[in-house]
VMD Tcl script that builds the backbone (N, CA, C; Angstrom):
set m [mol new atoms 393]
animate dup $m
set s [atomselect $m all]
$s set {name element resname resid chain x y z} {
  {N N UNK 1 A 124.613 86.601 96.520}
  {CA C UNK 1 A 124.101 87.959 96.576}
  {C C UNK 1 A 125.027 88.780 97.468}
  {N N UNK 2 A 125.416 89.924 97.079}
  {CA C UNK 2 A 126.204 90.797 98.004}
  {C C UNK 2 A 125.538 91.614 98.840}
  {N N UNK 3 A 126.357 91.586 99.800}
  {CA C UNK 3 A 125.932 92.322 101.280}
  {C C UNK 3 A 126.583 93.397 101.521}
  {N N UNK 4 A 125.669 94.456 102.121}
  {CA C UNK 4 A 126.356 95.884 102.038}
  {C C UNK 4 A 126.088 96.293 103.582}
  {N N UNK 5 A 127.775 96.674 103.887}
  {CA C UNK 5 A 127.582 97.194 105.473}
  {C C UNK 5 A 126.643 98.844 105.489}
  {N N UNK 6 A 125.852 99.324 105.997}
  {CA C UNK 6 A 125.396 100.482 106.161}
  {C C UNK 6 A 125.234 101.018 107.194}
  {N N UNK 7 A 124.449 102.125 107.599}
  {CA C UNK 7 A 124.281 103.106 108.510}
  {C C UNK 7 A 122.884 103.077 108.912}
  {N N UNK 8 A 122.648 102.292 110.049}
  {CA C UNK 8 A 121.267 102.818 110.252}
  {C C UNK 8 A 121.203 104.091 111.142}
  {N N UNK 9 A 120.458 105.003 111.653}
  {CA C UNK 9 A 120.308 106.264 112.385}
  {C C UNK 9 A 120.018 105.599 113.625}
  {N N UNK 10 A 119.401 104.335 113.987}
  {CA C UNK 10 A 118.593 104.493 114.784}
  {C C UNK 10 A 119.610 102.825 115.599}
  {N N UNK 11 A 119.940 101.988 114.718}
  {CA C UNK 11 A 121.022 100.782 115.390}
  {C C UNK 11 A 122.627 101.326 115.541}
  {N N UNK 12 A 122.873 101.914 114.299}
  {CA C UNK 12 A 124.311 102.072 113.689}
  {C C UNK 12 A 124.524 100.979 112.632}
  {N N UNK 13 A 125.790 100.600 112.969}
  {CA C UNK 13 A 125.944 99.651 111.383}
  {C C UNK 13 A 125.295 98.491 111.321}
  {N N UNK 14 A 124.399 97.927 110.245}
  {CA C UNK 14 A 123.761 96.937 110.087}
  {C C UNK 14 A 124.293 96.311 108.413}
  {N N UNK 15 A 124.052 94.899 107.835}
  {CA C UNK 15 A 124.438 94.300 106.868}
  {C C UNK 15 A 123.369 94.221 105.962}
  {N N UNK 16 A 122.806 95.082 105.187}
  {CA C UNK 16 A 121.700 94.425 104.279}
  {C C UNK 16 A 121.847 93.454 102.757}
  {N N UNK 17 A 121.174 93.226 102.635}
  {CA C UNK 17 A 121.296 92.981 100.561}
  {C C UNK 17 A 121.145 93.727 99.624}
  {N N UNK 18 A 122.290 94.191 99.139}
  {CA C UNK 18 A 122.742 94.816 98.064}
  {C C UNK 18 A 121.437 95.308 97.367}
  {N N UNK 19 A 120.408 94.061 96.966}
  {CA C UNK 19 A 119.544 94.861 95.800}
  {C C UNK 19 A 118.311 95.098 97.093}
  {N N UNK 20 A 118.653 95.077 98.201}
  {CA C UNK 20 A 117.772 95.773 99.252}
  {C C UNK 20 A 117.997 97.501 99.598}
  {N N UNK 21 A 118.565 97.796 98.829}
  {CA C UNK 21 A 119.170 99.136 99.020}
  {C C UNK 21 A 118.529 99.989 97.501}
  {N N UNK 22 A 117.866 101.387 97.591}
  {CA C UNK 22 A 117.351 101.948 96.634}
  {C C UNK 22 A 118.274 103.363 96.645}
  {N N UNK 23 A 118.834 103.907 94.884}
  {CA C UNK 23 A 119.389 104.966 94.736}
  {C C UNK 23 A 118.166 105.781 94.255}
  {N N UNK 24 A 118.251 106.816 94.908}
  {CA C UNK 24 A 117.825 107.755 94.226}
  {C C UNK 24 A 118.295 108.894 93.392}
  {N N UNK 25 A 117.976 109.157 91.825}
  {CA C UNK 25 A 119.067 109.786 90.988}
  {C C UNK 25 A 118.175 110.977 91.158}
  {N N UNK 26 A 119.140 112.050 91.044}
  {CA C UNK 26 A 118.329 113.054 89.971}
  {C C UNK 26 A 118.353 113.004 88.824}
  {N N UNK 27 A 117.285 113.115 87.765}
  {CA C UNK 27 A 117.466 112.757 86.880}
  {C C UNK 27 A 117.563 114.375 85.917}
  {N N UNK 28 A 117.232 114.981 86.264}
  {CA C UNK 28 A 116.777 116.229 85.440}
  {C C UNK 28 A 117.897 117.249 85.324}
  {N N UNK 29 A 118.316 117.752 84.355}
  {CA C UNK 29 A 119.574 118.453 84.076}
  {C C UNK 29 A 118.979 119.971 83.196}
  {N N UNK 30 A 119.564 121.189 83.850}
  {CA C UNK 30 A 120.669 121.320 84.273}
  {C C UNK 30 A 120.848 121.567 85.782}
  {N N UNK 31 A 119.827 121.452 86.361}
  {CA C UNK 31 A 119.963 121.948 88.087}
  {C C UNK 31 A 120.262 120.684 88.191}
  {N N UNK 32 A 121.111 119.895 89.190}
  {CA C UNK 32 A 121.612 119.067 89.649}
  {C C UNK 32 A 121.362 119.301 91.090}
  {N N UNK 33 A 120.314 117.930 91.417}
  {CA C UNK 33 A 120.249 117.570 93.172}
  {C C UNK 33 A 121.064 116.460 93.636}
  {N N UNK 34 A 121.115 116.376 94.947}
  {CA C UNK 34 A 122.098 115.349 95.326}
  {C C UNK 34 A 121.166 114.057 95.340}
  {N N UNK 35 A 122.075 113.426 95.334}
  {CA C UNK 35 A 121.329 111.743 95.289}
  {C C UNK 35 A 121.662 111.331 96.577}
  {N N UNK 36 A 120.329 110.128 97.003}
  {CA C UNK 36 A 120.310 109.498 97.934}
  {C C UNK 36 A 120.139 108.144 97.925}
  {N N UNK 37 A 120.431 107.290 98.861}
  {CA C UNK 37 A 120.196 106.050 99.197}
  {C C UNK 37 A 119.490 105.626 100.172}
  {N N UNK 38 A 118.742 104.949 100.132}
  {CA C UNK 38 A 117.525 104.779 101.047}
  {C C UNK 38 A 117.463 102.869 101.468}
  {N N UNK 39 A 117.377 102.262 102.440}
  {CA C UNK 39 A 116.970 100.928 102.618}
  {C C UNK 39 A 116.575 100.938 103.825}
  {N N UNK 40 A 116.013 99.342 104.305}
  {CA C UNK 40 A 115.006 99.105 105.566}
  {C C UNK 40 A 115.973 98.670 106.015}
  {N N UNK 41 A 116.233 98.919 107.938}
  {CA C UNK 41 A 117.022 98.024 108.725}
  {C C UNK 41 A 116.519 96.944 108.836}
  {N N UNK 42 A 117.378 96.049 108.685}
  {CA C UNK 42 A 117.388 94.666 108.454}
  {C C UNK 42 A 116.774 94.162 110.485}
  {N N UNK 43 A 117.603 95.243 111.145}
  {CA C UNK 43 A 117.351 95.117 112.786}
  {C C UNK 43 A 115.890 95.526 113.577}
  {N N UNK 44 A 115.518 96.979 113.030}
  {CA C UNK 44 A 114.481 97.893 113.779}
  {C C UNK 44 A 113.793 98.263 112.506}
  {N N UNK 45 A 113.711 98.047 111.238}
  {CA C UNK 45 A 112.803 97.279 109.627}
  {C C UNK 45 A 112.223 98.834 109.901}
  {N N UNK 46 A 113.303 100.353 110.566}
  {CA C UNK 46 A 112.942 101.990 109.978}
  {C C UNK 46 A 113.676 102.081 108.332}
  {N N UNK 47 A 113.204 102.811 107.756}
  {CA C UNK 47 A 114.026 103.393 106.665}
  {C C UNK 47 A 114.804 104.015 107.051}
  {N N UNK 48 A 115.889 103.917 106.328}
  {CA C UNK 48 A 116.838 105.207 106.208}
  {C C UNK 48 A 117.519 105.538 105.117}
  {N N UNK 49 A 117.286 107.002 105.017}
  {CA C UNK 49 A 117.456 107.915 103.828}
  {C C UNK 49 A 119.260 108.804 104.112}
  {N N UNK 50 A 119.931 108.659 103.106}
  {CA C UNK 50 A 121.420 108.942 103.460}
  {C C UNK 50 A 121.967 109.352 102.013}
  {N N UNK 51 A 122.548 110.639 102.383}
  {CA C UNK 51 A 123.605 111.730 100.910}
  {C C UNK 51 A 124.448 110.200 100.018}
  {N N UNK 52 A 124.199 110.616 99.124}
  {CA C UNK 52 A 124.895 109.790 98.086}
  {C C UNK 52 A 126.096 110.204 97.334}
  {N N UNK 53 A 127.507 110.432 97.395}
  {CA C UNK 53 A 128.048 110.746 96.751}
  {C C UNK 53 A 128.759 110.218 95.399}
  {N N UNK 54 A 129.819 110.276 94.689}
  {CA C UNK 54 A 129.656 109.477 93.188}
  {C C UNK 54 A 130.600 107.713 93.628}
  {N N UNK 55 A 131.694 107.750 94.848}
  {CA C UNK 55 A 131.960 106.575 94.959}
  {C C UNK 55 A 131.209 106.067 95.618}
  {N N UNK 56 A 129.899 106.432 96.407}
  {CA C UNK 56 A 129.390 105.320 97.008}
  {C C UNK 56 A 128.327 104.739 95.974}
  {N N UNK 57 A 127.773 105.522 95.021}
  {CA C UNK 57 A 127.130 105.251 94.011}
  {C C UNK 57 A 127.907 103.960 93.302}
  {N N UNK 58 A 128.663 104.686 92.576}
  {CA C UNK 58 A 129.476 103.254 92.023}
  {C C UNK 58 A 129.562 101.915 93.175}
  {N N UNK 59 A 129.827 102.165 93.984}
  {CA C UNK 59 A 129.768 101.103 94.781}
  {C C UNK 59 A 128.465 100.365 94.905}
  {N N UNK 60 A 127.575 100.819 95.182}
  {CA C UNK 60 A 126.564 100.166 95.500}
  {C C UNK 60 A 125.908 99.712 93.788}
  {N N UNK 61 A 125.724 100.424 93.037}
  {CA C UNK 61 A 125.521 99.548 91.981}
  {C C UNK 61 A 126.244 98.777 91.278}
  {N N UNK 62 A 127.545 98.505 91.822}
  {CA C UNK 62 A 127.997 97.473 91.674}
  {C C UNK 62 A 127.699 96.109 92.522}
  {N N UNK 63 A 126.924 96.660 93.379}
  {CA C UNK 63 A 126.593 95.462 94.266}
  {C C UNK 63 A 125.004 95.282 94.411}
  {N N UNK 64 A 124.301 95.728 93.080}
  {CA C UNK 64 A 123.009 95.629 92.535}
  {C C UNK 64 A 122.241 96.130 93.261}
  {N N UNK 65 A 122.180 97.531 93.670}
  {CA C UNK 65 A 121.326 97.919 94.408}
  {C C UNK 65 A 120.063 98.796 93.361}
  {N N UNK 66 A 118.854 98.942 93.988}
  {CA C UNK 66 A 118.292 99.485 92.502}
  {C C UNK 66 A 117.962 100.918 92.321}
  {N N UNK 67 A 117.930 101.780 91.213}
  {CA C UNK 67 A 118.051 102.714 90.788}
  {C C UNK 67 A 116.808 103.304 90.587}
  {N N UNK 68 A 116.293 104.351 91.189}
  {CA C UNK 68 A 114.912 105.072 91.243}
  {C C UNK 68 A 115.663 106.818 90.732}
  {N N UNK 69 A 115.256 106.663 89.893}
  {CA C UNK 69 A 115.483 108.321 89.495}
  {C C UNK 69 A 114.079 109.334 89.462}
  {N N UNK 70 A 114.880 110.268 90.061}
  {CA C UNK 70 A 113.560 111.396 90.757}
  {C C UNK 70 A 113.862 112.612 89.932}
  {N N UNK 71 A 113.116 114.151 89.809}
  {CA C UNK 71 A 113.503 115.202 89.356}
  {C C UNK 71 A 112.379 115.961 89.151}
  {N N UNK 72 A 112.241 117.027 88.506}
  {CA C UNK 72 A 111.129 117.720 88.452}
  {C C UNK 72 A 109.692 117.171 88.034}
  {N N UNK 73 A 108.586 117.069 88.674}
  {CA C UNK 73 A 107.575 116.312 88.041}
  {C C UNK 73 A 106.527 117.315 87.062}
  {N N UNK 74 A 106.773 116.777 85.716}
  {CA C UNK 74 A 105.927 117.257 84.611}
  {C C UNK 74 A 104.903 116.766 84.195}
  {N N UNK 75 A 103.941 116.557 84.966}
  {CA C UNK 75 A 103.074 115.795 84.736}
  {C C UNK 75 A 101.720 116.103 83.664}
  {N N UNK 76 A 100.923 115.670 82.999}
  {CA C UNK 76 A 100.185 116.696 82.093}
  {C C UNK 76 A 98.828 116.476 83.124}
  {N N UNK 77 A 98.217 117.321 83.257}
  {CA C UNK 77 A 96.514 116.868 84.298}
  {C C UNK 77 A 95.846 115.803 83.556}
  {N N UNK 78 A 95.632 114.768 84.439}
  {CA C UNK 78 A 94.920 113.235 84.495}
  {C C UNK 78 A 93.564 113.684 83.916}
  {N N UNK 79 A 92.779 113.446 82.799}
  {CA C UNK 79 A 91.301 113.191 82.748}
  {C C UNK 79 A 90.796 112.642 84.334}
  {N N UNK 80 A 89.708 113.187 84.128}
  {CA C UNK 80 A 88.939 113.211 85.651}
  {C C UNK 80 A 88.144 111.526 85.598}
  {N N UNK 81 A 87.828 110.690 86.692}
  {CA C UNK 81 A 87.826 109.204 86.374}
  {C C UNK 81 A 86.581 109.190 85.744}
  {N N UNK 82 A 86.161 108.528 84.981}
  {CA C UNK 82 A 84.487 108.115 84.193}
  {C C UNK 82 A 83.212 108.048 85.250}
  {N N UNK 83 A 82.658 108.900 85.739}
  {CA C UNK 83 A 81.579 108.628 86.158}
  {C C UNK 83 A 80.308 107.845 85.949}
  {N N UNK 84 A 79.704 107.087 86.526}
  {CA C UNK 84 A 78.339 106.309 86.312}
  {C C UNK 84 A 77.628 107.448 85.766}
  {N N UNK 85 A 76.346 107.416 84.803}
  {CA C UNK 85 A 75.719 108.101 84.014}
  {C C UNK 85 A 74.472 108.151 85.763}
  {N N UNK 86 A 73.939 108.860 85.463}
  {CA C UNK 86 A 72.980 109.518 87.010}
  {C C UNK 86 A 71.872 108.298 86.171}
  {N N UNK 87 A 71.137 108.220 87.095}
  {CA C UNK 87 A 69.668 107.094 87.322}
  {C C UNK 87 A 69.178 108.026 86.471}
  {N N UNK 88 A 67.903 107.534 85.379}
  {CA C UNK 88 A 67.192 108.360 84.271}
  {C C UNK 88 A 66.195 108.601 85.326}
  {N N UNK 89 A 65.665 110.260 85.174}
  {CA C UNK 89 A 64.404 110.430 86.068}
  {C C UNK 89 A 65.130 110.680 87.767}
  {N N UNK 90 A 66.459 111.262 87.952}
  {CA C UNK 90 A 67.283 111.771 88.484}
  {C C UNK 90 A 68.193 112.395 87.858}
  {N N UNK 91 A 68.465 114.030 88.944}
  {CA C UNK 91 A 69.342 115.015 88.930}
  {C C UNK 91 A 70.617 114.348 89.349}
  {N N UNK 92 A 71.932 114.480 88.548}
  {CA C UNK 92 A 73.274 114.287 88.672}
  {C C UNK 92 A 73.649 114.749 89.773}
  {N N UNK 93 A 74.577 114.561 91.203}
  {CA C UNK 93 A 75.158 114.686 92.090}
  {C C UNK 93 A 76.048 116.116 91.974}
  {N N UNK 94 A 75.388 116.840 92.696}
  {CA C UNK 94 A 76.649 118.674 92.509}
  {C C UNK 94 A 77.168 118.095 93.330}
  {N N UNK 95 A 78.324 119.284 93.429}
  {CA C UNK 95 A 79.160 119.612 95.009}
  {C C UNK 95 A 78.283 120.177 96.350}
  {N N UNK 96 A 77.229 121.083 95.692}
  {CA C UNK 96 A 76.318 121.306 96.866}
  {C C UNK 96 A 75.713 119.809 97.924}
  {N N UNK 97 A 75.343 118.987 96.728}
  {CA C UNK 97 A 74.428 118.070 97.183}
  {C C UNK 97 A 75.486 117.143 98.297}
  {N N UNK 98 A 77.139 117.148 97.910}
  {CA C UNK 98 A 78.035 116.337 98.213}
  {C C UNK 98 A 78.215 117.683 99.748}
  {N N UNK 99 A 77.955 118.605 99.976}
  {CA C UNK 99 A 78.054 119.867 101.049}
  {C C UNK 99 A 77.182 119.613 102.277}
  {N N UNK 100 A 75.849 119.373 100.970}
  {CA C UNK 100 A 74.790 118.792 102.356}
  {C C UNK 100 A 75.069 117.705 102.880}
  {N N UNK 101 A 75.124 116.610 102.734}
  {CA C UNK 101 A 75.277 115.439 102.801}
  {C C UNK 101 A 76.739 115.408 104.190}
  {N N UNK 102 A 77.806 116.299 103.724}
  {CA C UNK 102 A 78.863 116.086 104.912}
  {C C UNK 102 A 78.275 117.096 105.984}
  {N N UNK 103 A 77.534 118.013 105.915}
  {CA C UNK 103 A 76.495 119.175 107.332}
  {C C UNK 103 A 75.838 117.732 107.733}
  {N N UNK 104 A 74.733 116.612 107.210}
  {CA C UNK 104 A 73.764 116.150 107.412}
  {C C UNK 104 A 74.583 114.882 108.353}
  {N N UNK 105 A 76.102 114.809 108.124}
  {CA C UNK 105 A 76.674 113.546 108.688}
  {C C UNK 105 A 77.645 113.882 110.114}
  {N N UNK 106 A 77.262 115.333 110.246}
  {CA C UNK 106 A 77.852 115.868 111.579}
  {C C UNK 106 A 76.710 116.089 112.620}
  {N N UNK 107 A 75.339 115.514 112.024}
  {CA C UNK 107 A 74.350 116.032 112.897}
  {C C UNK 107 A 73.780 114.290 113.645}
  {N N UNK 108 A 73.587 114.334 115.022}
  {CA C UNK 108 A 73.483 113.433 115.557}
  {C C UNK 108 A 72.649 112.610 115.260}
  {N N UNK 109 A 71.561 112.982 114.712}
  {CA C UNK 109 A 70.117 112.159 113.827}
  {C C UNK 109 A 70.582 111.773 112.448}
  {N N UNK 110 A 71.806 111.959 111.724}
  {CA C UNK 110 A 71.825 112.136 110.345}
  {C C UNK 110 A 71.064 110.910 110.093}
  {N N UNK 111 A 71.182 109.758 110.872}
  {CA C UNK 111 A 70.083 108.436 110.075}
  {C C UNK 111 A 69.100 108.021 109.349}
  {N N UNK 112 A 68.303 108.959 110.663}
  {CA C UNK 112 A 67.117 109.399 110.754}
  {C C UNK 112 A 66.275 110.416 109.678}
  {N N UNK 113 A 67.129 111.250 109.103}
  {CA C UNK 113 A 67.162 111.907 108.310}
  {C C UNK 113 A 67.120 111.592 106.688}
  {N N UNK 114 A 67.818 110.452 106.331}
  {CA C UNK 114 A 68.392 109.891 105.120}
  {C C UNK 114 A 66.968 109.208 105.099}
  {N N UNK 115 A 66.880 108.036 106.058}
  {CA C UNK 115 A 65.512 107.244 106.338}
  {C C UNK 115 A 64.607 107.926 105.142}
  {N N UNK 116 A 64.186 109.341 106.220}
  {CA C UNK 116 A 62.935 109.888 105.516}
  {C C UNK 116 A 63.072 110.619 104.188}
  {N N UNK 117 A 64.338 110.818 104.036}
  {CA C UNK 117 A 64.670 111.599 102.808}
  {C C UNK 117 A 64.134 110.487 101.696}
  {N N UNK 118 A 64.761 108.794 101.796}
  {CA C UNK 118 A 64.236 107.655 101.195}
  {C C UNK 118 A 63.097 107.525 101.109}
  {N N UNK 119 A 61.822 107.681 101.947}
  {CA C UNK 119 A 61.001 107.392 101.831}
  {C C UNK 119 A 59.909 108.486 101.893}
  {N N UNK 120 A 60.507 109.973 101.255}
  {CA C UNK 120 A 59.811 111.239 100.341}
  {C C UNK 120 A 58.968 111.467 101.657}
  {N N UNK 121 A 59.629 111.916 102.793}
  {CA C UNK 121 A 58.969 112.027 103.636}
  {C C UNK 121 A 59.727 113.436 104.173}
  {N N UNK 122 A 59.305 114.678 104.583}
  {CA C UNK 122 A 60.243 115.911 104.959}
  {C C UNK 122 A 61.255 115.208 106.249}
  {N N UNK 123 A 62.047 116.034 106.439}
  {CA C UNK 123 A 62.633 115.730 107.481}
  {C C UNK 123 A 62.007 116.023 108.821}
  {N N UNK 124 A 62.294 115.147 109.995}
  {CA C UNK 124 A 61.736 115.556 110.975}
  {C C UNK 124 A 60.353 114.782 111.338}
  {N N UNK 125 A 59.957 114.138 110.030}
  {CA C UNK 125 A 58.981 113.289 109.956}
  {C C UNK 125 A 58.247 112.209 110.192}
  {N N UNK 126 A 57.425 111.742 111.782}
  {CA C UNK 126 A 57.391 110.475 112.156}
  {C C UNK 126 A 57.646 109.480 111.606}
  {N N UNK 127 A 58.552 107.849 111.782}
  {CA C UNK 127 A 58.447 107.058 111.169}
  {C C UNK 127 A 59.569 106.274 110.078}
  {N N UNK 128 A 60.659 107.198 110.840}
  {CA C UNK 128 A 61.900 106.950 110.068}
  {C C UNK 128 A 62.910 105.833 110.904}
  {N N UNK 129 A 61.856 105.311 112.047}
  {CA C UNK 129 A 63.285 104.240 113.244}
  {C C UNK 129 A 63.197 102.988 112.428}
  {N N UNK 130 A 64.212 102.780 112.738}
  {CA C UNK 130 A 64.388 101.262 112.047}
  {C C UNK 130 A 64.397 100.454 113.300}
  {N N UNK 131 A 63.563 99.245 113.442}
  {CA C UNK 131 A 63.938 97.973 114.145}
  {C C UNK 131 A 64.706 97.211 114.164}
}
mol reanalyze $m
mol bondsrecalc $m
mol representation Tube
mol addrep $m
């Protein structure tokens, strides 16, 4: 396996493994970004991120380092994840209900509160301590 002298920021020169070293391309044309190279010190295990120009490129993938190409992200919007169908004989969860719930978890009793909410009791309502 080949070994590549590099630059750490934080040791100076350190020896890693070749396919321990990541290019980053641009991939997207016609604006052209610069490419980088990125690997872990082998010494103080920081990243470091460093300008790529076209002979060090060739160089390093000649010495199997691996190729991550980056560029504008076009992504199309994700479907939202599948929700559980609500309990039959229960109202579905709003954002309100998800509103109260983070007010009810800044308040020093919120426990106490849920307790009696469980057991259809108003809030504030003797009988909500747990043993």
């Amino acid at each position: 396996m080949s070994r590549i002298r590099v630059l750490c920021r934080h040791c100076g020169h350190v020896v890693v493994p070749g396919d321990a070293i990541d290019l980053l391309i641009w991939s997207d044309e016609p604006d052209p970004e610069p490419s980088y190279y990125s690997f872990r010190c082998t010494t103080c295990a920081l990243r470091t991120v460093m300008l790529l120009d076209e002979p060090q490129l060739q160089l390093l993938l000649a010495h199997g380092a691996r190729v991550r190409r980056y560029g504008a992200v076009r992504r199309q919007p994700s479907p939202s994840p599948a929700l559980p169908p609500p309990q039959p004989g229960r109202p579905p969860l709003t954002h309100d209900d998800l509103l109260d719930l983070h007010l009810l978890l800044e308040q020093p009793d919120w426990w106490d509160h849920l307790l009696a909410a469980g057991e259809g009791r108003p809030r504030g309502a003797p009988g909500g301590q747990v043993s």
